[in-house]
VEXVEXTI-470164 format. One record per residue: residue number from 1; residue in three letters; x, y, z of N, C-alpha, C, CB in turn. Coordinates in nm, 3 decimals. Glycine has a CB too. Layout:
// VEXVEXTI-470164
pos/code/n.u/n.v/n.w/ca.u/ca.v/ca.w/c.u/c.v/c.w/cb.u/cb.v/cb.w
NUM/ALA/X/Y/Z/X/Y/Z/X/Y/Z/X/Y/Z .
...
// end
This chain:
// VEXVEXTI-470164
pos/code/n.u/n.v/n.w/ca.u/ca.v/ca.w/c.u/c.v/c.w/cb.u/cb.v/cb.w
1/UNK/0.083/-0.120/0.000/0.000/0.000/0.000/0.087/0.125/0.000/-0.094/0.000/0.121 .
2/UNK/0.025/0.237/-0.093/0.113/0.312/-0.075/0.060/0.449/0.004/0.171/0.326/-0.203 .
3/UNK/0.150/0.552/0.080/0.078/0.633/0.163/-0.039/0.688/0.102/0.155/0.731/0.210 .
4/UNK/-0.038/0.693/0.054/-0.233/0.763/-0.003/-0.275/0.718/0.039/-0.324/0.766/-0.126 .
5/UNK/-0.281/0.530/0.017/-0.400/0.460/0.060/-0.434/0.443/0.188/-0.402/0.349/0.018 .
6/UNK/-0.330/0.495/0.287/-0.328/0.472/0.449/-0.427/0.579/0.489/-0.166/0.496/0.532 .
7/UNK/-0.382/0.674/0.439/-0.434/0.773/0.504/-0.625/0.843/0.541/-0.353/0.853/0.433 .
8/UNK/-0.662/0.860/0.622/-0.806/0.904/0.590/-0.809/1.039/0.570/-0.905/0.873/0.695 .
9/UNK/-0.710/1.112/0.540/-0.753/1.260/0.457/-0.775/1.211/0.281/-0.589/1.404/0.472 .
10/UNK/-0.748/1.147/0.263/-0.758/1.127/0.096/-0.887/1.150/0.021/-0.725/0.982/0.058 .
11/UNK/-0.975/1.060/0.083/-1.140/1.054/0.025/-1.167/1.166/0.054/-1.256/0.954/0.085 .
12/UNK/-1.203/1.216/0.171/-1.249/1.385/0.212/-1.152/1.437/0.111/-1.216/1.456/0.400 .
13/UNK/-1.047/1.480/0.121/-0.968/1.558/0.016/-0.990/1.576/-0.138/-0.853/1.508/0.022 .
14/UNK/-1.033/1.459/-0.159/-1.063/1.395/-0.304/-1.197/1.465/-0.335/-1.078/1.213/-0.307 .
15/UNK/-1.288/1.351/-0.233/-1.450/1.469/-0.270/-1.456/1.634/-0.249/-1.591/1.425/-0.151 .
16/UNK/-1.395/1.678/-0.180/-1.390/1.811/-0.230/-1.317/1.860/-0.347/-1.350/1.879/-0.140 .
17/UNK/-1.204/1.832/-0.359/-1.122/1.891/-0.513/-1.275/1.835/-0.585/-0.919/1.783/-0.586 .
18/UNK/-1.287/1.766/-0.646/-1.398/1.717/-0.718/-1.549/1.758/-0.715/-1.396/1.602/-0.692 .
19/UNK/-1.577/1.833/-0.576/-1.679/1.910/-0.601/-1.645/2.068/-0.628/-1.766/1.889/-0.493 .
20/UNK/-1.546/2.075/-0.570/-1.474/2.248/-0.689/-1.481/2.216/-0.838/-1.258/2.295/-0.668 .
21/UNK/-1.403/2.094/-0.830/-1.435/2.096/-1.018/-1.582/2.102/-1.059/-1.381/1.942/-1.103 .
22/UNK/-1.701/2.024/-1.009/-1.829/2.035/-1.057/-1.858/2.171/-1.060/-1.923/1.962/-0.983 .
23/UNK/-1.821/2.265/-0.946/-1.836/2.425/-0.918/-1.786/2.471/-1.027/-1.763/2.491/-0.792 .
24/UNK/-1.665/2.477/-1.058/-1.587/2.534/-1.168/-1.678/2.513/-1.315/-1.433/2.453/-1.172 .
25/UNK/-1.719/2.398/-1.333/-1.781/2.331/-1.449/-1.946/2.392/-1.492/-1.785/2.165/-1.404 .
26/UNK/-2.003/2.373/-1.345/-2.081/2.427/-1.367/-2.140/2.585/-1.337/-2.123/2.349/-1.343 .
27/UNK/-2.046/2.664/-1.260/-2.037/2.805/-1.279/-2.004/2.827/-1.462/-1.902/2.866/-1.165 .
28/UNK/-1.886/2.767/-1.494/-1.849/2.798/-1.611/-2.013/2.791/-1.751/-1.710/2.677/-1.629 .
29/UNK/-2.045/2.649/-1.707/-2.146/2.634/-1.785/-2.272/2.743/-1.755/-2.182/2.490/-1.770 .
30/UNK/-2.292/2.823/-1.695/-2.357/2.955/-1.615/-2.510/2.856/-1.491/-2.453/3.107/-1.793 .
31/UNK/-2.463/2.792/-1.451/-2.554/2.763/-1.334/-2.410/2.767/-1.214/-2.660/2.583/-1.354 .
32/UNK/-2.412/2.817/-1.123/-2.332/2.872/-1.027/-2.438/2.817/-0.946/-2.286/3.030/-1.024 .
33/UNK/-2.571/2.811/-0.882/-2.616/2.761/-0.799/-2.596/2.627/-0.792/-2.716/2.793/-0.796 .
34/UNK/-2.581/2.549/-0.883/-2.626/2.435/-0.887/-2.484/2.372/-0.874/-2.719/2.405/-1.009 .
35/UNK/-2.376/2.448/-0.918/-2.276/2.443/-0.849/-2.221/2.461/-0.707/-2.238/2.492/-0.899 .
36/UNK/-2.274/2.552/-0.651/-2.257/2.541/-0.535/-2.336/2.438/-0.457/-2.270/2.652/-0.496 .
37/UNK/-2.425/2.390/-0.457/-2.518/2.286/-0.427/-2.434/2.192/-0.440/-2.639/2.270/-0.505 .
38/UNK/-2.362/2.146/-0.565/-2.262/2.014/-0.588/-2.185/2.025/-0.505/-2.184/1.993/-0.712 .
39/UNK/-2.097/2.090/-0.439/-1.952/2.125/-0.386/-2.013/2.125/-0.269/-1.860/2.264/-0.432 .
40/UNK/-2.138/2.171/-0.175/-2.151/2.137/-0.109/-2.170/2.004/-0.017/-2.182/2.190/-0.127 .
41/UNK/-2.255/1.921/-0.166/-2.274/1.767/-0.194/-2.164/1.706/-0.164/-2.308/1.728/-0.332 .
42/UNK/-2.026/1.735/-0.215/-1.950/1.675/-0.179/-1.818/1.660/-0.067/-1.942/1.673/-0.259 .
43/UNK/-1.864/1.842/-0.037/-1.779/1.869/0.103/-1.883/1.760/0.248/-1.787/2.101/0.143 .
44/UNK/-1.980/1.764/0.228/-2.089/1.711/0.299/-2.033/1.557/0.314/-2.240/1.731/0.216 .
45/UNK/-2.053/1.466/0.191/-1.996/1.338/0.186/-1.825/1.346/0.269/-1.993/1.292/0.008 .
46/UNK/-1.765/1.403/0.198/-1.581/1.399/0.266/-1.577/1.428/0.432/-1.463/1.557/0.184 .
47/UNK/-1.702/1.510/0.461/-1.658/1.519/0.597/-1.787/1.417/0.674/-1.648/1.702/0.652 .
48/UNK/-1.822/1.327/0.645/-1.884/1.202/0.656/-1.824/1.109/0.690/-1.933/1.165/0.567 .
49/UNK/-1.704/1.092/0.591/-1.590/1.004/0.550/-1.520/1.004/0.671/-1.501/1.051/0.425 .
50/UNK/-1.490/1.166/0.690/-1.366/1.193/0.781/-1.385/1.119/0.913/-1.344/1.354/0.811 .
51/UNK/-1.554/1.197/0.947/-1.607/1.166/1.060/-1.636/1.030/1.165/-1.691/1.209/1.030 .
52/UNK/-1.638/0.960/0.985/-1.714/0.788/1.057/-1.590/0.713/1.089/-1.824/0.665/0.924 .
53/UNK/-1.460/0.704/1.113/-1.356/0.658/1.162/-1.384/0.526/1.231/-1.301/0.753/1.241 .
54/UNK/-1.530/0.514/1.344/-1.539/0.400/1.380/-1.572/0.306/1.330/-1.578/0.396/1.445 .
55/UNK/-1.676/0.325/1.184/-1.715/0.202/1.077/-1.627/0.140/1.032/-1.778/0.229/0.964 .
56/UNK/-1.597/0.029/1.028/-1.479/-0.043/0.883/-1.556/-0.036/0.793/-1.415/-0.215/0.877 .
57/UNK/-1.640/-0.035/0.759/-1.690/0.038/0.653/-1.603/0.131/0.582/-1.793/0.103/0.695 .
58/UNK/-1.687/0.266/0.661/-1.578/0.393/0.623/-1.432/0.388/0.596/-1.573/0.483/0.727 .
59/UNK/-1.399/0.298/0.716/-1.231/0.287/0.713/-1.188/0.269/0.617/-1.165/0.197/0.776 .
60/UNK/-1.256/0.123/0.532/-1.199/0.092/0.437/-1.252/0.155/0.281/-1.201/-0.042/0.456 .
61/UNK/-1.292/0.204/0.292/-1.313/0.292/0.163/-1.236/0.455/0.175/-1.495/0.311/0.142 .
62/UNK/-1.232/0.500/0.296/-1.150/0.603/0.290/-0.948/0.531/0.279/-1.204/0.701/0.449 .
63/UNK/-0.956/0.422/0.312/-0.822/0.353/0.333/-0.749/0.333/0.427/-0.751/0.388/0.281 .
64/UNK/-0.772/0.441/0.537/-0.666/0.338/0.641/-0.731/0.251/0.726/-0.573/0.417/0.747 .
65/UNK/-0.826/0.185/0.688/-0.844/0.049/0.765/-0.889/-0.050/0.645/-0.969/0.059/0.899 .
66/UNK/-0.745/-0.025/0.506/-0.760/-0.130/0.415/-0.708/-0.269/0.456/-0.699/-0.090/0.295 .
67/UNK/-0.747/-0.400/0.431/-0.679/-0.534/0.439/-0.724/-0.547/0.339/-0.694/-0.641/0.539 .
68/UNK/-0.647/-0.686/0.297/-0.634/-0.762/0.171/-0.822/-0.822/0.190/-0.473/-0.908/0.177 .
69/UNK/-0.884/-0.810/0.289/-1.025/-0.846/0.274/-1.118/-0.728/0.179/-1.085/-0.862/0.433 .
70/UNK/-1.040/-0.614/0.202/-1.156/-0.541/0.211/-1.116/-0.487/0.055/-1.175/-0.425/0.354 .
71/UNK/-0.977/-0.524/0.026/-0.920/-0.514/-0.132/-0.993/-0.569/-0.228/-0.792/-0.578/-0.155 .
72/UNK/-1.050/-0.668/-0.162/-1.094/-0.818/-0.236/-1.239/-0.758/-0.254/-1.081/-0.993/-0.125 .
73/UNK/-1.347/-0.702/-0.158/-1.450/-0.663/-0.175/-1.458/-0.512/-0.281/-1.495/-0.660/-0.039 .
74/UNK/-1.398/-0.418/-0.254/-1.349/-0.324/-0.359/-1.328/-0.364/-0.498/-1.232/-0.275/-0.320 .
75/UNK/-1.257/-0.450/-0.478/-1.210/-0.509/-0.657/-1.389/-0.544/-0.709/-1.066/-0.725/-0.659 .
76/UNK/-1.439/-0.691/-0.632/-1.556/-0.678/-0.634/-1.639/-0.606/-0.659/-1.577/-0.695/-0.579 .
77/UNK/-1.688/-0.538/-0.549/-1.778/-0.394/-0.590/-1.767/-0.309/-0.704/-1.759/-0.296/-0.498 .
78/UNK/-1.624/-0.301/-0.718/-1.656/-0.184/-0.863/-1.642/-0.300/-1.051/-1.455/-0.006/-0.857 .
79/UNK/-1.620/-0.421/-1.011/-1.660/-0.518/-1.114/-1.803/-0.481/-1.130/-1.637/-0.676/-1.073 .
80/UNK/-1.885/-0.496/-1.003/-2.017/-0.487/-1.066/-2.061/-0.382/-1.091/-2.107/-0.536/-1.008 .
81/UNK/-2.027/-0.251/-1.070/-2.039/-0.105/-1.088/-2.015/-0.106/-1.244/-1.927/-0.008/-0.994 .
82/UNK/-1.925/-0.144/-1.274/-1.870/-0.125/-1.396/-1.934/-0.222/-1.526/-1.720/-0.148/-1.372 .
83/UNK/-2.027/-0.326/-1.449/-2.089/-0.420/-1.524/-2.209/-0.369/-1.563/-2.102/-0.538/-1.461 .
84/UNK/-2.267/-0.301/-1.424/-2.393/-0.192/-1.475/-2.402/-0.117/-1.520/-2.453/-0.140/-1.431 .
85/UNK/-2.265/-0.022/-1.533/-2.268/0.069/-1.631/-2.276/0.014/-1.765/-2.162/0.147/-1.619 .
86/UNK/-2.182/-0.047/-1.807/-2.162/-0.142/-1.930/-2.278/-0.129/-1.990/-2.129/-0.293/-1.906 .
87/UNK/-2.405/-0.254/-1.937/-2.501/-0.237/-1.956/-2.596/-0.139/-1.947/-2.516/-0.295/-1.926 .
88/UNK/-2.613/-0.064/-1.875/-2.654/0.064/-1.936/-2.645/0.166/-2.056/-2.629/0.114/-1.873 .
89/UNK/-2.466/0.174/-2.058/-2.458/0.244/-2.162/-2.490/0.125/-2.300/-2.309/0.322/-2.153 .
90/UNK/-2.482/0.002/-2.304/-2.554/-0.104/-2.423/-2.712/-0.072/-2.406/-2.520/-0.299/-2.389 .
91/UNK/-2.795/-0.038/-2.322/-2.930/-0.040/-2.350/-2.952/0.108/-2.371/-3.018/-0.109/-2.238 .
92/UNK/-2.864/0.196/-2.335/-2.898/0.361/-2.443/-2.850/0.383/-2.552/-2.852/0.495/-2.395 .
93/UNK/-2.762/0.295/-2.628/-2.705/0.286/-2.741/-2.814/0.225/-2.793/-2.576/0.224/-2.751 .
94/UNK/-2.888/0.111/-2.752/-2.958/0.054/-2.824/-3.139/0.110/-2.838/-2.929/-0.078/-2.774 .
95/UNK/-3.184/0.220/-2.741/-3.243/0.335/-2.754/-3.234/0.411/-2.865/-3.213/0.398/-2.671 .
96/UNK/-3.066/0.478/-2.823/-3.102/0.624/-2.917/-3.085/0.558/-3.089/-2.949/0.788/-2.877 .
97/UNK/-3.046/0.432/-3.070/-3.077/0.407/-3.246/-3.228/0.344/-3.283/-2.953/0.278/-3.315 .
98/UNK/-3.284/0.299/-3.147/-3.425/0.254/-3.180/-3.511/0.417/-3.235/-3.504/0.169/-3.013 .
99/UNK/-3.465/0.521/-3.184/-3.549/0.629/-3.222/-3.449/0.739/-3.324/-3.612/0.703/-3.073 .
100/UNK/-3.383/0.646/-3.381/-3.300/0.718/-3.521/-3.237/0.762/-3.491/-3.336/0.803/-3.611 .
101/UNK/-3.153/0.811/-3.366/-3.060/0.869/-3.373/-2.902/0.839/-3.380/-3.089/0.920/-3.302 .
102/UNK/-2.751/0.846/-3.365/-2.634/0.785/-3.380/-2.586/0.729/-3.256/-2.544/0.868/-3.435 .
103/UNK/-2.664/0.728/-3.123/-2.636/0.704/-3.032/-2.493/0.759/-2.932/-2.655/0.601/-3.063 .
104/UNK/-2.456/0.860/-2.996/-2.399/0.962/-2.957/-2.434/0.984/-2.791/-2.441/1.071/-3.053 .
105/UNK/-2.321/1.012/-2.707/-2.215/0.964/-2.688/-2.178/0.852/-2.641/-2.175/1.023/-2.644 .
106/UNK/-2.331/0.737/-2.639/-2.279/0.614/-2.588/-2.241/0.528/-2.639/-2.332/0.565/-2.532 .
107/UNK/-2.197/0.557/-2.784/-2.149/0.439/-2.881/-2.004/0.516/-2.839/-2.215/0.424/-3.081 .
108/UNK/-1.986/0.551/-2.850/-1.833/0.643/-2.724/-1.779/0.563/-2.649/-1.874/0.765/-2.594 .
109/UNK/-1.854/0.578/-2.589/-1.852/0.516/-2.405/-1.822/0.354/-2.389/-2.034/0.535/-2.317 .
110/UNK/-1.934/0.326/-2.481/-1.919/0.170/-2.516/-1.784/0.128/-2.555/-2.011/0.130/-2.635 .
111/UNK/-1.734/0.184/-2.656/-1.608/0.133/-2.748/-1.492/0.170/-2.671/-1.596/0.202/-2.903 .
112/UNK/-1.522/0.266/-2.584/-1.400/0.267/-2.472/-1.380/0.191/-2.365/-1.392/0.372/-2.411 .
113/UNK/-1.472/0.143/-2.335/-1.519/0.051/-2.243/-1.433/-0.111/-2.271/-1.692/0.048/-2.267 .
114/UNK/-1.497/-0.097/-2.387/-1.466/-0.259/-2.458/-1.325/-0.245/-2.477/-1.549/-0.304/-2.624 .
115/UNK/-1.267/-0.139/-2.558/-1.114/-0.131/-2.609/-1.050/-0.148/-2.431/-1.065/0.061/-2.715 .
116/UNK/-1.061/-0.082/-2.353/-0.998/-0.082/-2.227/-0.983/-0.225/-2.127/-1.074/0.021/-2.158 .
117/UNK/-1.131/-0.260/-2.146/-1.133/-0.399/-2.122/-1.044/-0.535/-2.200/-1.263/-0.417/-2.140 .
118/UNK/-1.061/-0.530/-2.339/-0.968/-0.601/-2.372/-0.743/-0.591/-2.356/-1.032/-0.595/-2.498 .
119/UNK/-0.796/-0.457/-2.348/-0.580/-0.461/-2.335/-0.573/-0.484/-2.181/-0.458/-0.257/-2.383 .
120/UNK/-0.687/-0.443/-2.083/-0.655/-0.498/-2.007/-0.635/-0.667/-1.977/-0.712/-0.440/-1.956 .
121/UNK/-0.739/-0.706/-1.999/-0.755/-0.920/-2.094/-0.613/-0.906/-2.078/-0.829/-0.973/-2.332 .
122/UNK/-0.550/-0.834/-2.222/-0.425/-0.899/-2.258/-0.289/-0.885/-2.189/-0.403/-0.864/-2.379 .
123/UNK/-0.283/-0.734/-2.114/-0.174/-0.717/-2.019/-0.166/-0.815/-1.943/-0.179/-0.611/-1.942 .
124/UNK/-0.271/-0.837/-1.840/-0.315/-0.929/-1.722/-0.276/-1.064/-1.771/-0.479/-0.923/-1.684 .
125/UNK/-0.308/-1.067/-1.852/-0.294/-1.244/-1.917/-0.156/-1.228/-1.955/-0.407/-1.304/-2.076 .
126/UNK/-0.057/-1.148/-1.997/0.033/-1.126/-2.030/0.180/-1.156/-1.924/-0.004/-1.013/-2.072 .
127/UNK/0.115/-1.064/-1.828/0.188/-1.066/-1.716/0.199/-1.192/-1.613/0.143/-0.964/-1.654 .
128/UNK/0.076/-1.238/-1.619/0.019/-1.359/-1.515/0.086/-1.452/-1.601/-0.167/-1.390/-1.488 .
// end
């Protein structure tokens, strides 16, 4: 593990930079409220994070109360995150062409998806 992952300032740290960027993004895009609403959203979550210290729960998603158990459930969890997205973005691709359109940007999304998935296949299999 490397110090990032020990630490429990990271997640709090993280969800805020990341709700400045939504701020930034969406001030820029001219809703500034709705930006500030986000950044609040996510200063709100980080100091959640910070706070719950006694959950292993929390622990282990903020990181310093990672073990190789809770690695194993993470890896897990975002397999299936990433499986639902998958499928999602395959059933709005297969939408926006049911109603004529190019399926823009999820024929995108899709093909990045798939291209990323396979070099990963092949590194992994490569290396292993």
């Amino acid at each position: 593990m490397t110090a990032v992952d020990k630490t429990k300032w990271f997640l709090p740290g993280f969800s805020v930079a990341i709700g400045c960027a939504f701020l930034a993004a969406l001030w820029a895009g001219g809703n500034p409220r709705d930006g500030v609403y986000s950044l609040g959203v996510m200063a709100v979550f980080g100091l959640l994070v910070l706070v719950g210290g006694r959950s292993e729960t929390v622990r282990g998603l903020r990181g310093d109360g990672r073990d190789e158990r809770f690695a194993r459930l993470d890896l897990v969890a975002t397999a299936i995150a990433g499986n639902a997205l998958i499928g999602i973005v395959i059933g709005a691709v297969i939408w926006e062409w049911a109603h004529g359109r190019d399926g823009t940007p999820y024929v995108q999304l899709g093909a990045v998806a798939g291209v990323v998935y396979l070099l990963a296949v092949g590194v992994l299999r490569w290396r292993g």
